[in-house]
N, C-alpha and C positions, 0 to 999 in steps of 0.2 A: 495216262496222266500221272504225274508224279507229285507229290505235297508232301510237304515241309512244314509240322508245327512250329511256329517260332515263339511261340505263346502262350500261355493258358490260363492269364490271371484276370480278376475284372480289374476297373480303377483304381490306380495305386501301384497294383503290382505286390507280388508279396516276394519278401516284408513291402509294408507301406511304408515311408520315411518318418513321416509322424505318429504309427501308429506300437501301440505295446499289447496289442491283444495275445492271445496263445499264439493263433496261426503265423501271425510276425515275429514273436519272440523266439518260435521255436526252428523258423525258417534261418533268424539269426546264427540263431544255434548249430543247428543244421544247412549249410550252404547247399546240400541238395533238396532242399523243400522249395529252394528259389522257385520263382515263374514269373516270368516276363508277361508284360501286356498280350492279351490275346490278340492273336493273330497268324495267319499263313503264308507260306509262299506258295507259288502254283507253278506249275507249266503247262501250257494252254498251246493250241496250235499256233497262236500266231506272238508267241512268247514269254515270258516268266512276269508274274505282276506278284506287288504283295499284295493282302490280301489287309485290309485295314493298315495305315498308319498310326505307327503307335510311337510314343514317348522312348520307346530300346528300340526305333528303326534302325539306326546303326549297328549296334552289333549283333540284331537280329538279323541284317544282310550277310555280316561280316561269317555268322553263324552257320550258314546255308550256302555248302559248295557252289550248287548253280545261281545261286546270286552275283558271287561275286566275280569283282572286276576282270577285266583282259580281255585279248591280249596286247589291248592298246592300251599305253599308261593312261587316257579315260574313258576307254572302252567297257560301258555297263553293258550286261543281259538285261537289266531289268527296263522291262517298258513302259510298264503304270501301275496302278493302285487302284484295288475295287475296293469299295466304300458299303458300309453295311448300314451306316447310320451318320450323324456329323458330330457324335461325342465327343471331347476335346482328347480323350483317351483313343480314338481311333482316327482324329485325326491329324492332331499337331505333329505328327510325324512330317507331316507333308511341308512344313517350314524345311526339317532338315533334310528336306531333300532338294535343297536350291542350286543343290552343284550340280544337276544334271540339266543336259544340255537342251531333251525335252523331254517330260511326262505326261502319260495319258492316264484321265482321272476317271473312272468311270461310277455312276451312282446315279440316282432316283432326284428326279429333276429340284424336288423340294432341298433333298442334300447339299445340288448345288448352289441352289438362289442363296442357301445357308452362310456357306462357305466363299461368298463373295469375299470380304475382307480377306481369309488369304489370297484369294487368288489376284487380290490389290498389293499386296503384299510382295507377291512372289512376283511380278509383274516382270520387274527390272531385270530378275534374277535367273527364269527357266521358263520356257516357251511349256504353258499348260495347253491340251485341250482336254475338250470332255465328251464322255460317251453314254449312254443311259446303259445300266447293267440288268442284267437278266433277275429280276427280282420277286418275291412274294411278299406283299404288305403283311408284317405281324407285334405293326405295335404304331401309336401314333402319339408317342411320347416323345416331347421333343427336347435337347438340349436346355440347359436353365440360361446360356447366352440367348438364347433365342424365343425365350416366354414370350412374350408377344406377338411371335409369327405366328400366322393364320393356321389353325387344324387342316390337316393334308395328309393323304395317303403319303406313307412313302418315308415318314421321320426314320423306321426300322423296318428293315429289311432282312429276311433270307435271303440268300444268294443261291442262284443254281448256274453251277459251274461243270455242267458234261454230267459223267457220273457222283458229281458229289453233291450235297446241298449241306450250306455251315451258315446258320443259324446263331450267332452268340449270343443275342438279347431277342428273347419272346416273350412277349406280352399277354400272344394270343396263340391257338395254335389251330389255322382254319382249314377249310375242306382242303384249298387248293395246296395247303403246303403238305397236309396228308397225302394228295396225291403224289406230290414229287419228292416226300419219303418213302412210299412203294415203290417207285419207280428207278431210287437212286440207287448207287452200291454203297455209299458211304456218306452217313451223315454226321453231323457235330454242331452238337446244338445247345442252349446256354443251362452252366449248371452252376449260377450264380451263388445260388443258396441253397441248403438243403432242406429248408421246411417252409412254411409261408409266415413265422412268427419271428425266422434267424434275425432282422435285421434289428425288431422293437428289441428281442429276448438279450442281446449282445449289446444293445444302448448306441446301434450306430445311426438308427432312425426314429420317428413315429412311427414310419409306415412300414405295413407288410412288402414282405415281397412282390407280392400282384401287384399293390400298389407302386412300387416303386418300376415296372412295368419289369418282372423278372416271374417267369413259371416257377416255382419251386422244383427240384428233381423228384419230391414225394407225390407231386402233380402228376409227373410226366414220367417218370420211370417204365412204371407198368406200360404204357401206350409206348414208350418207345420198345418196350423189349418184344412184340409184337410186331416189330420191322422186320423185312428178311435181311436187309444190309450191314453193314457193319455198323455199328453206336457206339458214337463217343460224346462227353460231357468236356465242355471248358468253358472258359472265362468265370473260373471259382473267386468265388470274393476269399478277404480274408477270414472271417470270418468263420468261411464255411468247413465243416471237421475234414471233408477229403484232403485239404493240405497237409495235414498228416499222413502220412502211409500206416500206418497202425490202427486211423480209427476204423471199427467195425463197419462203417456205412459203405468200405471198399466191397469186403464180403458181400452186403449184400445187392451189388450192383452186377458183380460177379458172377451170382447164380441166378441174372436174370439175363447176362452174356453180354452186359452193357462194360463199359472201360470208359475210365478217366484219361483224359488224352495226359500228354507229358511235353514238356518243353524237347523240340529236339526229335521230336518220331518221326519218320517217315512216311508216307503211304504210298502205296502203286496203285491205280488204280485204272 
């Protein structure tokens, strides 16, 4: 199986458009600090999906050889989109994708009941169907459009994809998703923030990390470097110091054989 980071940023993206903190200012600065909305592309046996829609769907396609188009002038590879959660960050992509002819949406039933209104939406525009996706419940936080929907398994999701399982938002981290980190060869899993205090300490929140339903990396570091498979960290807030390549918390993720994924990497798997 082969994958294609197209992403690595939380909500926002960095830089955020509104926002003047270090990690934005300095991404300004430096146009390779960029990162796009988190997110993958795959190749799966039965075709290329991405892997969250995100607000840079386009030229996150445009980005990724086997996405794009041919060799018919609307001849797409891509088939669908697996769905991790219904954040408006993973999923308004899915507006911009009403040029196609049809998409298959796959996600955790509660995602979809979510996600009615686009799919009222898109109605006119692109024959959806939907498919329930191979998931681990680890987090039951739901979107703030959708505060009032009933508690249900299923609001965030692990994804297990063959040998990989990607994780961007954990809340929680339970037996069963341990199991399909030993199991996997390659995981990538959310490394929102780097401590549980970033979000009050930096004035973007009241709440901690936990609260705001994100592990800290200072959480889960140690436990992930204890995997036999490959470890990677994404969907960095702005916030968080790894958007700089300089700061010291590379090092030490480094010498425990963990990696900060990157807009653009590859993997075989």
């Amino acid at each position: 199986m082969r994958l294609q980071v197209l992403g690595t940023a939380a909500g926002g993206g960095v830089p955020q458009w509104n926002c003047a903190c270090p990690g934005c200012s300095g991404a300004r600065a430096h146009p390779g600090r960029r990162r796009r909305h988190a997110s993958l592309a795959v190749q799966l046996a039965d075709g290329a999906y991405v892997v969250n829609a995100t607000p840079d769907i386009a030229d996150q396609i445009e980005s990724c050889a086997f996405l794009r188009p041919g060799p018919g002038p609307r001849e797409s590879p891509l088939k669908g989109v697996i769905l991790t959660d219904a954040e408006l960050d993973h999923t308004i992509g899915l507006l911009r994708l009403r040029e196609a002819a049809a998409l298959e949406v796959r996600s955790t039933p509660v995602v979809r009941q979510a996600l009615r209104p686009f799919a009222d939406l898109l109605h006119g525009y692109v024959k959806l169907s939907w498919a329930d996706a191979d998931t681990i419940p680890v987090s039951g936080k739901r979107p703030r459009y959708a505060a009032g929907s009933p508690e249900a398994p299923g609001w965030v999701s692990a994804l297990r994809l063959g040998p990989l399982v990607y994780a961007p938002a954990m809340g929680v981290w339970p037996d069963e998703l341990d199991e399909a980190f030993l199991r996997a060869a390659c995981v990538i899993v959310d490394g929102t923030f780097w401590d549980d205090e970033e979000p009050r300490r930096t004035g973007i929140s009241t709440r901690t990390a936990t609260q705001m339903g994100h592990l800290p990396i200072e959480a889960t570091m140690e436990r992930l470097s204890r995997l036999p498979g490959r470890r990677l960290y994404t969907h960095l807030n702005n916030t968080n110091p790894l958007v700089d390549p300089a700061a010291e918390q590379h090092k030490a993720l480094a010498e425990l054989g963990i990696e900060v994924a990157a807009d653009g990497m590859v993997i075989d798997l």
